[in-house]
N, C-alpha and C positions, 0 to 999 in steps of 0.2 A: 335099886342100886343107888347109893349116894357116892355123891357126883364130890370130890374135893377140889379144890384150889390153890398153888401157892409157886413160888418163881423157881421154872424150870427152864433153861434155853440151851435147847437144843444144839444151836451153832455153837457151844463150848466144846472142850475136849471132855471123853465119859470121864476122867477122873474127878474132872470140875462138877458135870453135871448129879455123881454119885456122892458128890459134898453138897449140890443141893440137898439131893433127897433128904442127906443126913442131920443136914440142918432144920426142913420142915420136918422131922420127926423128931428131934429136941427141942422145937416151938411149940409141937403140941399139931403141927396142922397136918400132919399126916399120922396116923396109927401105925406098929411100926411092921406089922404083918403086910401091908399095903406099901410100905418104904422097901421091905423086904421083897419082896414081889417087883417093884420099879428097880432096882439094885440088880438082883437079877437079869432084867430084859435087858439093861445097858449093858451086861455084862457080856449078856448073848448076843449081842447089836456089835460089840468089840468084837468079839470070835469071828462072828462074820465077817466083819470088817480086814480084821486081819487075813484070814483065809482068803478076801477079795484081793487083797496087794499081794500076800504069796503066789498066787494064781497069776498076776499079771508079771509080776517080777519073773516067776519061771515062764512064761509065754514068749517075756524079751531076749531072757538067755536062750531059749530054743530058737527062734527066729535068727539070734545073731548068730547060732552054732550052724543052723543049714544055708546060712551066706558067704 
């Protein structure tokens, strides 16, 4: 498996971080099957994400509804 390289940081927001990718894949440093692929995961890391806050957001409305 070859191993690539090139600036990704995590602690951005995904939209930032899916302008990297899309950057290293019109530099040439990422192929764009492999960008495609990384584009994806953040995109499934958001769903999650989201799904994480709707989850606690309804947990606070129930708590506040049986006080």
């Amino acid at each position: 498996m070859k191993t690539v390289q090139f600036n990704l940081d995590p602690s951005l927001p995904l939209a930032a971080q899916v302008e990297q990718v899309l950057a290293a894949i019109a530099d040439g440093q990422l192929a764009p099957d492999v960008g495609k692929q990384l584009i994806e995961a953040i995109g499934t890391l958001g769903n999650v994400r989201a799904l994480e806050d709707v989850e606690s957001r309804l947990a606070i409305l129930e708590a506040k509804e049986l006080n």
